[in-house]
C-alpha positions as a Markdown table, in Angstrom:
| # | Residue | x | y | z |
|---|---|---|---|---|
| 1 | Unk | 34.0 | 34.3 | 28.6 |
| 2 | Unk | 35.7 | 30.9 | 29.7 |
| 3 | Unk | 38.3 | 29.1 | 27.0 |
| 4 | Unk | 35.7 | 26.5 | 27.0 |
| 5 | Unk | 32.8 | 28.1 | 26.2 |
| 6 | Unk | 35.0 | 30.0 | 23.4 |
| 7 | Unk | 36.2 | 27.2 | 22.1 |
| 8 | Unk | 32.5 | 25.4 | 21.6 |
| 9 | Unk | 31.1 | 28.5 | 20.2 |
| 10 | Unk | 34.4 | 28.3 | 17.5 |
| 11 | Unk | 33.8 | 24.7 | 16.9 |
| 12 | Unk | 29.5 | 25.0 | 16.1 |
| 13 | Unk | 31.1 | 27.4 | 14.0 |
| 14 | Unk | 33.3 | 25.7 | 11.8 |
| 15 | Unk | 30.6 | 22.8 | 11.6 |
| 16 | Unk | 28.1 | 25.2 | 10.2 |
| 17 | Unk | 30.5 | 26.1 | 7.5 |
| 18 | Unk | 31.2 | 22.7 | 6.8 |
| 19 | Unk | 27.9 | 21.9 | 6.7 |
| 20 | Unk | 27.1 | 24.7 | 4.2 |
| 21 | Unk | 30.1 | 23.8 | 2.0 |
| 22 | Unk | 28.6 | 20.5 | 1.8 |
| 23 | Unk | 25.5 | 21.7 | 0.5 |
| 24 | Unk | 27.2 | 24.3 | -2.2 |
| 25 | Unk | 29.3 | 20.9 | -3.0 |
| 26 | Unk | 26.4 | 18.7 | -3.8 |
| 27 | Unk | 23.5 | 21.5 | -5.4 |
| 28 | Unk | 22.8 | 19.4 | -7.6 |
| 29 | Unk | 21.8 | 16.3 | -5.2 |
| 30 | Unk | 19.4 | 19.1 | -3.5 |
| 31 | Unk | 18.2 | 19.9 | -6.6 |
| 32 | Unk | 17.6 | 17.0 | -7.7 |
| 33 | Unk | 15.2 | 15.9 | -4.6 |
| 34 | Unk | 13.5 | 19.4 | -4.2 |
| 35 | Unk | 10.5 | 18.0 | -6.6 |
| 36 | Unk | 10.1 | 15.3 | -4.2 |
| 37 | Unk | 10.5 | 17.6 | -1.2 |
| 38 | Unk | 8.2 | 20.3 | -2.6 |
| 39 | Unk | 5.8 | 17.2 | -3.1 |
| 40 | Unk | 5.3 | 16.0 | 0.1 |
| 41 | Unk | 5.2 | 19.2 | 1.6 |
| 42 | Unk | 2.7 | 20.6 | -0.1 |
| 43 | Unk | 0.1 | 17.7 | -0.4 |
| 44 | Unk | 0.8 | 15.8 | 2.7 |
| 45 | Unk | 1.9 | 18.4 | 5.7 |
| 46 | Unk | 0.9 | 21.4 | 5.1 |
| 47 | Unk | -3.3 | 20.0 | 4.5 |
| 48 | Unk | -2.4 | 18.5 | 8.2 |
| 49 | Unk | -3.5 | 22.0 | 9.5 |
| 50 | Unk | -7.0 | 21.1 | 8.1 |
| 51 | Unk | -6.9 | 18.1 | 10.3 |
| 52 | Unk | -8.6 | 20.4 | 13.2 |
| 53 | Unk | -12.1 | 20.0 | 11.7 |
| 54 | Unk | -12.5 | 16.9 | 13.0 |
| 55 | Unk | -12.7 | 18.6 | 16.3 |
| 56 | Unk | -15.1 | 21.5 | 15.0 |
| 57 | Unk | -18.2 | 21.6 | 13.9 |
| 58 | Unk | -16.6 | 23.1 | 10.6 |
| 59 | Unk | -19.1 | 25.5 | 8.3 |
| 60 | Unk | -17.1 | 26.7 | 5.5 |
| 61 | Unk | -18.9 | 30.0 | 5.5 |
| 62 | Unk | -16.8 | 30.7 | 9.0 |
| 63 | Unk | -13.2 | 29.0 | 8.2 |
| 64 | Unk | -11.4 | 26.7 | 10.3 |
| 65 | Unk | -11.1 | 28.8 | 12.9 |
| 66 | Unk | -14.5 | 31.1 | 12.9 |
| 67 | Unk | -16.0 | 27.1 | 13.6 |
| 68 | Unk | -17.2 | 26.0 | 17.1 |
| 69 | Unk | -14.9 | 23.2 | 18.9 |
| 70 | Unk | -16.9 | 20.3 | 19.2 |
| 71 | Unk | -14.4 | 18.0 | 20.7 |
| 72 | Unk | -14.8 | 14.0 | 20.5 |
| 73 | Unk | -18.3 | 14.4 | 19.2 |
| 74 | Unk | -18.0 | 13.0 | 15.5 |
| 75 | Unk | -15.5 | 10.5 | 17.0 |
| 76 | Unk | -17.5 | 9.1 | 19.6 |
| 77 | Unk | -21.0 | 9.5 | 16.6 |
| 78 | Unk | -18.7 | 7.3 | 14.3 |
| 79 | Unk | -18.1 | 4.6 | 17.0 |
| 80 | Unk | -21.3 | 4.5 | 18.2 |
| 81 | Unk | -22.9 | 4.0 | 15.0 |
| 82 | Unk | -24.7 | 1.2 | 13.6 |
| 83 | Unk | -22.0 | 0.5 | 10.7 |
| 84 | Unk | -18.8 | 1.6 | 12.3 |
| 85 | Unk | -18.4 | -2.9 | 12.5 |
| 86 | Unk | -19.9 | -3.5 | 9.7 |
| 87 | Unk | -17.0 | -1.0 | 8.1 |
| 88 | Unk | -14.4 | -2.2 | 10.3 |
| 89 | Unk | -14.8 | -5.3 | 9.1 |
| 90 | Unk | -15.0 | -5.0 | 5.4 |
| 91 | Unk | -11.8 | -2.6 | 5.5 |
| 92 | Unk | -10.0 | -5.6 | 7.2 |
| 93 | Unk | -11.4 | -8.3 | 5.6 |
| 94 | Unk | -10.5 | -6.9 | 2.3 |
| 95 | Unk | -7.1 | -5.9 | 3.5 |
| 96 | Unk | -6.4 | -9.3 | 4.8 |
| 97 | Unk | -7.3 | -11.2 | 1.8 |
| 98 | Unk | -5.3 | -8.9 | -0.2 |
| 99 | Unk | -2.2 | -9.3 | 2.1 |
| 100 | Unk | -2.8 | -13.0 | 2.4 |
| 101 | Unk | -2.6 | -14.0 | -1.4 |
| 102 | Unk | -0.9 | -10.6 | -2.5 |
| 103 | Unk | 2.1 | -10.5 | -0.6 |
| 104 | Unk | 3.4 | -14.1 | -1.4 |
| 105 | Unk | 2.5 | -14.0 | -5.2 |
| 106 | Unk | 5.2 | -11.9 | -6.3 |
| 107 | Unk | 7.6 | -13.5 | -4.1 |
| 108 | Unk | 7.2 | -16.9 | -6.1 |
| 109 | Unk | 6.7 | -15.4 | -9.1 |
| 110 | Unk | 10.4 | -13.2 | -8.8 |
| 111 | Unk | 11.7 | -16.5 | -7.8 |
| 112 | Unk | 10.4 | -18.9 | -11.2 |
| 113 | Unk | 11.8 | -16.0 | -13.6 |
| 114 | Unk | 14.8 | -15.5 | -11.6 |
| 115 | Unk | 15.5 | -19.2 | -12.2 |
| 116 | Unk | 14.5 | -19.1 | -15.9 |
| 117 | Unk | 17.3 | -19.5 | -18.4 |
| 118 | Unk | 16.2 | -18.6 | -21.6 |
| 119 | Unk | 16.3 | -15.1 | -22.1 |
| 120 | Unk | 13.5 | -14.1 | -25.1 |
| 121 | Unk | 11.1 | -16.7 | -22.6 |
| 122 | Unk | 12.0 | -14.5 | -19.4 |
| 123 | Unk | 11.5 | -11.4 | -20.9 |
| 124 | Unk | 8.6 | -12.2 | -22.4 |
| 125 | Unk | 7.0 | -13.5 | -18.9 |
| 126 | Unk | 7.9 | -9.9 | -17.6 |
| 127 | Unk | 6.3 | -7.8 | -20.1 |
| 128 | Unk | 3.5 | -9.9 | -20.2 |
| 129 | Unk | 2.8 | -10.1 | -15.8 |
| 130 | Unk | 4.4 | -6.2 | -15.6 |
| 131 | Unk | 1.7 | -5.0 | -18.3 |
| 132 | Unk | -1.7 | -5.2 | -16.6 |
| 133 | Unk | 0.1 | -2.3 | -14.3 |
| 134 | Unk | 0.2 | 0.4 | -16.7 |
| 135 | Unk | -3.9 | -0.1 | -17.1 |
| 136 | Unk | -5.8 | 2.5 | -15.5 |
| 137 | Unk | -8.0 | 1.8 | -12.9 |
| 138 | Unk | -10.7 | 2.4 | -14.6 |
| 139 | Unk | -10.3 | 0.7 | -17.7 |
| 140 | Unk | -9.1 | -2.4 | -15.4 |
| 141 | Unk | -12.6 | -2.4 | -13.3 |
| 142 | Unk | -14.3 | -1.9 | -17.3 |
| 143 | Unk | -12.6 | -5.1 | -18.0 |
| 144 | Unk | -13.3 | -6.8 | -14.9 |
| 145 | Unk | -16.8 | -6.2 | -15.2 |
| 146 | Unk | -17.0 | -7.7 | -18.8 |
| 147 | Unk | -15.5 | -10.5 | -17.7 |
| 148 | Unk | -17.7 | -11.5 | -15.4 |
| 149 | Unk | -20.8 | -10.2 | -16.6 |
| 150 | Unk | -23.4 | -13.2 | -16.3 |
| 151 | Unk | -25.0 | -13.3 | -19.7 |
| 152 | Unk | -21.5 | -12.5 | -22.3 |
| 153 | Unk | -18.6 | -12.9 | -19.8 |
| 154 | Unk | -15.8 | -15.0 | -20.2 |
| 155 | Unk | -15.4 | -16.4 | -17.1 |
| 156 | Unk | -18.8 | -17.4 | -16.7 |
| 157 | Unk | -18.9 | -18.8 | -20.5 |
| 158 | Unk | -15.7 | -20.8 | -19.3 |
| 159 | Unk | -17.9 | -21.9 | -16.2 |
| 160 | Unk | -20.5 | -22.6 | -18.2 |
| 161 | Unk | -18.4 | -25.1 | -20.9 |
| 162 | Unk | -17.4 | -27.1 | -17.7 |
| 163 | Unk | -21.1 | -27.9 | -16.8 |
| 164 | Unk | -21.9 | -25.3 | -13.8 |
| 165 | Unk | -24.4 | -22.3 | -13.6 |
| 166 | Unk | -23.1 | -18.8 | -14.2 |
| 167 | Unk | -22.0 | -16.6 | -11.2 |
| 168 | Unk | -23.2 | -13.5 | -10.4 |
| 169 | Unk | -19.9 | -12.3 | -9.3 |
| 170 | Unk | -20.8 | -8.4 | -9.5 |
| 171 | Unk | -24.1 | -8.7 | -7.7 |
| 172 | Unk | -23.1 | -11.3 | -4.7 |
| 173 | Unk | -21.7 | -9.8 | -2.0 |
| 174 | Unk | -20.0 | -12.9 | -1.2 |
| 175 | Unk | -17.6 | -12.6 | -4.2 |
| 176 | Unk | -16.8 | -9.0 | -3.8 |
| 177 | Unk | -13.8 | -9.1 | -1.9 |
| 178 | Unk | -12.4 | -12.3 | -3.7 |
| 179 | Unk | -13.0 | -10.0 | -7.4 |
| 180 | Unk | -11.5 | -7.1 | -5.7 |
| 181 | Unk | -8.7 | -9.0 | -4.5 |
| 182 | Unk | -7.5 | -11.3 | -7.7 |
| 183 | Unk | -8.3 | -8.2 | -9.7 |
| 184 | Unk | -5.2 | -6.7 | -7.7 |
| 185 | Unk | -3.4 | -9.6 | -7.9 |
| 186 | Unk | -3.7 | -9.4 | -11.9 |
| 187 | Unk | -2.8 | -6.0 | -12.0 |
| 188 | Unk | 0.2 | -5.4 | -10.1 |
| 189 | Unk | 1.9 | -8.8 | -8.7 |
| 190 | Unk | 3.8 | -8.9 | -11.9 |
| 191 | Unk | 5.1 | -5.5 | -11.0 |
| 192 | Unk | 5.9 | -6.2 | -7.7 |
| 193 | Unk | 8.5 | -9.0 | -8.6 |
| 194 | Unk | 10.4 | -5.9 | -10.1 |
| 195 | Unk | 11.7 | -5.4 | -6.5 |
| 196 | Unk | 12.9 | -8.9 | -5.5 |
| 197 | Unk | 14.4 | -9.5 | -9.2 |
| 198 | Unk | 17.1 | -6.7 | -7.6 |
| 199 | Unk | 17.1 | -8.3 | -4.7 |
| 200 | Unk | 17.7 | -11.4 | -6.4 |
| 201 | Unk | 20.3 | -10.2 | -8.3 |
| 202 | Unk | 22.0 | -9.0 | -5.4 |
| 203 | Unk | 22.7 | -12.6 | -4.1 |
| 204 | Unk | 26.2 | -13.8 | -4.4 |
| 205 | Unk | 26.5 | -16.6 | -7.1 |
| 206 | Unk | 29.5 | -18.1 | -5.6 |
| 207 | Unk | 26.7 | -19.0 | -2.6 |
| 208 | Unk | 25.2 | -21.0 | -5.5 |
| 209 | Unk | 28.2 | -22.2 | -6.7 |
| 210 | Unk | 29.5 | -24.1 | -3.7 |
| 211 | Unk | 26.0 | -25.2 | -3.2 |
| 212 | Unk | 26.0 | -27.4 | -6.7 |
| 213 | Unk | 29.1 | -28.3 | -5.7 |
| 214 | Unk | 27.7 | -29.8 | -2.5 |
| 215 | Unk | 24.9 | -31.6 | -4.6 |
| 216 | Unk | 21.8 | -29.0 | -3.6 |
| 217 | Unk | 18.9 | -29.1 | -5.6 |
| 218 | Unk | 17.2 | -25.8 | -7.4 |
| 219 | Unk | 14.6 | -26.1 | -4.5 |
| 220 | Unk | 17.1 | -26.5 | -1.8 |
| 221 | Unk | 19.3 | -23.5 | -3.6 |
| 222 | Unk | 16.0 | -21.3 | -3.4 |
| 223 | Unk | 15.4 | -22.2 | -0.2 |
| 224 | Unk | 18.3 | -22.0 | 1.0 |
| 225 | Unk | 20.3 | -19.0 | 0.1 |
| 226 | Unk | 17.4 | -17.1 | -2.1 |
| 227 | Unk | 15.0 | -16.9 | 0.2 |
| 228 | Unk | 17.5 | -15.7 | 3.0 |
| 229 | Unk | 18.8 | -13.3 | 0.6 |
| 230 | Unk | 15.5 | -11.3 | 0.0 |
| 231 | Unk | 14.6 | -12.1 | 3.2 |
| 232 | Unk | 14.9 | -8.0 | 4.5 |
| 233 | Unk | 13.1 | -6.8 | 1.5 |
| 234 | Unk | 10.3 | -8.9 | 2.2 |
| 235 | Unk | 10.7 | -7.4 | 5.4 |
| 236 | Unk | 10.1 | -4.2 | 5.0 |
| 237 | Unk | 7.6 | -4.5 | 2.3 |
| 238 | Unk | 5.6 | -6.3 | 4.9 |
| 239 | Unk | 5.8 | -3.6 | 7.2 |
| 240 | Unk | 5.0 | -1.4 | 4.5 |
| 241 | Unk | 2.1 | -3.4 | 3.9 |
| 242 | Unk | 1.2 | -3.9 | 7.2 |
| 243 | Unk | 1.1 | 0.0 | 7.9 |
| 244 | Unk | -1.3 | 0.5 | 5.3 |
| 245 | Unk | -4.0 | -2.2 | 5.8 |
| 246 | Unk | -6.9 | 0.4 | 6.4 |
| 247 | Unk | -5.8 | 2.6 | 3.6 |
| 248 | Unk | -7.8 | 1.2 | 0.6 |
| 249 | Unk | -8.3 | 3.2 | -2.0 |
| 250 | Unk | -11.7 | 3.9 | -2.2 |
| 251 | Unk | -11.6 | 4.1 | -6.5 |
| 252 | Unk | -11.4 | 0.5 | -7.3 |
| 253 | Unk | -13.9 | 0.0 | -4.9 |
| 254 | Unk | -16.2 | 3.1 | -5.8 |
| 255 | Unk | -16.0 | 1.6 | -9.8 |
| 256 | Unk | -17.0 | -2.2 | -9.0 |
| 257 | Unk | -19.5 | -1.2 | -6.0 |
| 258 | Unk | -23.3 | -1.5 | -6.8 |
| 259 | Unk | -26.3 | -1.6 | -4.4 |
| 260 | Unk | -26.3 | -5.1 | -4.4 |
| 261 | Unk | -23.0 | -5.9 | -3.1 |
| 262 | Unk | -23.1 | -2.8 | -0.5 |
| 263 | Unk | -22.8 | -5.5 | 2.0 |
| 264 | Unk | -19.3 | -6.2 | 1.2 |
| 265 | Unk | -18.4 | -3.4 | -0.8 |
| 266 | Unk | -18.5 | -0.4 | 1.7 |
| 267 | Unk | -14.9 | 0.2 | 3.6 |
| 268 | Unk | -13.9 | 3.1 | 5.4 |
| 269 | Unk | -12.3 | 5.2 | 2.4 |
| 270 | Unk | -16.2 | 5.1 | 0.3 |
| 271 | Unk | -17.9 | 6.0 | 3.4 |
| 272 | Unk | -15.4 | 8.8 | 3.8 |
| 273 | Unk | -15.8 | 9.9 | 0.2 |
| 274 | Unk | -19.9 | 9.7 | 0.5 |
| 275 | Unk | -20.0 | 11.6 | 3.7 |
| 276 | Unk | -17.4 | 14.0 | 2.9 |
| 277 | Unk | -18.2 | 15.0 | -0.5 |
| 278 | Unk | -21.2 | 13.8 | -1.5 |
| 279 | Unk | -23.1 | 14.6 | 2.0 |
| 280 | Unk | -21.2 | 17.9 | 2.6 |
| 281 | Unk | -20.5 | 16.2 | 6.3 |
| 282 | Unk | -16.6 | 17.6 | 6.1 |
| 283 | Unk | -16.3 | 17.4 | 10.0 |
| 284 | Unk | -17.4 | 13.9 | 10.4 |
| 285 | Unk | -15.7 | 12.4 | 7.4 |
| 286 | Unk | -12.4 | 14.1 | 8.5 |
| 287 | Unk | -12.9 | 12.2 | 12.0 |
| 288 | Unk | -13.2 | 8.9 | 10.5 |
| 289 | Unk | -10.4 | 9.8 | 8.4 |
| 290 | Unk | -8.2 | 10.6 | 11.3 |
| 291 | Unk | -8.9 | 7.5 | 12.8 |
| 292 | Unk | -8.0 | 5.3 | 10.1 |
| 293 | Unk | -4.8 | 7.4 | 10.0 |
| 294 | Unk | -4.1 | 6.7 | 13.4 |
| 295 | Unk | -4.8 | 3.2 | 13.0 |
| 296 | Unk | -2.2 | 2.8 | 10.6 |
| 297 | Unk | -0.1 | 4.7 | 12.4 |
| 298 | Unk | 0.0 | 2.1 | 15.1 |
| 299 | Unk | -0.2 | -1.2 | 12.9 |
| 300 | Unk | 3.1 | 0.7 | 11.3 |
| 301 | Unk | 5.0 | 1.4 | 14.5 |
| 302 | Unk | 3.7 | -1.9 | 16.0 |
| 303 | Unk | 4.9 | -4.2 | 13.3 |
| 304 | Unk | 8.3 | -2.4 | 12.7 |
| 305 | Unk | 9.1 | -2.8 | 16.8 |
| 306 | Unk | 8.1 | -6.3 | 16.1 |
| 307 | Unk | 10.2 | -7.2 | 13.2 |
| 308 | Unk | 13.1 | -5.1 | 14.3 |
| 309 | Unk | 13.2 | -7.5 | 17.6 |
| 310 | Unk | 12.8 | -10.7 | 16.1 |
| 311 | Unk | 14.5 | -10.3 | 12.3 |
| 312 | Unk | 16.6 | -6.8 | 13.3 |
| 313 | Unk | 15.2 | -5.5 | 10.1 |
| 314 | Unk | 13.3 | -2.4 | 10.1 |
| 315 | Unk | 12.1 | 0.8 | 8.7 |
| 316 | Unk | 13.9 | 2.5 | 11.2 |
């Protein structure tokens, strides 16, 4: 055995025990993130091995592997079928929409309490915008619908009062995705300020300082050096947002969808969830539920290369 080869084999060696000294050192950090390890693990990679039924004709009297290989065939059935557009584009329409008036809203609104002063009137803004967040879904969608309901709504007595007929919101298909949306918006933009407030608070006030000093305004000060300064998170949650365009969850959508606003109503995650479990069709919807995977797979990747090139912020 060369000195060389000795000497590499002693060094690995003393990195290993390094490395395990590290790990006796900080237990309690390991510990501390197990839950969180044992969590993904267990409901997001090791189900992955299921993913193979969306190449099988799966039966679950034979197993996953007893089935017969089927190939492309339920991929292929889904794009060739007469809604596969007709989902397309109510997944992205929706998803659009949402990103379109949701992703600013929290933005402005970190900004206006950020530049509140008084301290009972800020925190009284945040409890009462962070609140709708800790409704349920399905106690949200209860109140949505009574809102709107034509006959004892609010909304449409409000509409009323000012001299206009009363909307069918819930039976329109037209209004679906605008109710869906602003329902959303109601519900969690107030929470999502939560992560520019930190960012906010990050900022360096002497940046501020010398701006007064220099005769800025509070708009030009925002502008300026707040928006710069959140500037990465919104970044990143725009990527993250990005990434998971296709991936509405179907039980906001399942609780205010009715056969008269089908039209708009029906996205890839219900038509997964009928199929799947309702129809017993566990091949097919685990094909259409691979592809919307590996859709936002690639809007993910796609947008991060992006942003990394022109902002050099990324997730990676």
């Amino acid at each position: 055995m060369s000195m060389s080869t000795a000497t590499q084999q002693k060094e690995a060696k003393s990195k290993k025990k390094l490395g395990s000294s590290k790990i006796l050192q900080n237990w309690q950090l390991y510990i501390f993130i197990l839950p969180a390890f044992l969590y993904f693990l267990i409901f997001h990679y090791i189900p992955m091995y299921g993913v193979q039924i969306a190449f099988k004709d799966f039966i679950p009297s034979l197993g996953i592997w007893g089935s017969e290989w089927v190939g492309f065939e339920h991929f292929i059935r889904f794009f060739e079928s007469y809604y596969f557009w007709d989902l397309i584009k109510n997944t992205l329409g929706i998803s659009v929409y949402e990103l379109i008036v949701g992703f600013p809203l929290p933005i402005i609104l970190a900004l206006a309490i950020n530049e509140a002063k008084d301290g009972l009137y800020k925190r009284t803004v945040q409890t009462v915008t962070y609140a709708p967040h800790f409704i349920s879904i399905v106690v949200m969608t209860g109140m949505v619908i009574a809102f709107l309901a034509p006959t004892t709504g609010i909304i449409n007595h409000a509409i009323q009062l000012l001299g206009f007929e009363p909307i069918s919101f819930m039976t329109d298909p037209k209004w679906f995705k605008t109710v869906y949306v602003f329902s959303g918006v109601w519900q969690n933009a107030g929470w999502g300020t939560i992560i520019y407030l930190a960012a906010l608070a990050g900022v360096d006030t002497q940046q501020h300082e010398a701006a007064i000093v220099d005769g800025a305004s509070r708009l030009q000060r925002i502008w300026y050096i707040n928006i710069p300064g959140i500037f990465p998170t919104m970044v990143i949650l725009l990527i993250l947002n990005v990434g998971n365009m296709l991936a509405i969850g179907f039980e906001k959508i399942l609780l205010l969808q009715n056969p008269l606003n089908l039209e708009s109503s029906n996205v890839i995650a219900t038509f997964v969830y009928q199929a799947g479990l309702l129809d017993g069709q566990y091949s097919f919807a685990s094909a259409v539920g691979l592809f919307n995977a590996v859709i936002n797979a690639i809007l993910l990747i796609s947008v991060n290369q992006i942003a990394k090139k022109t902002s050099e912020t990324s997730l990676w």
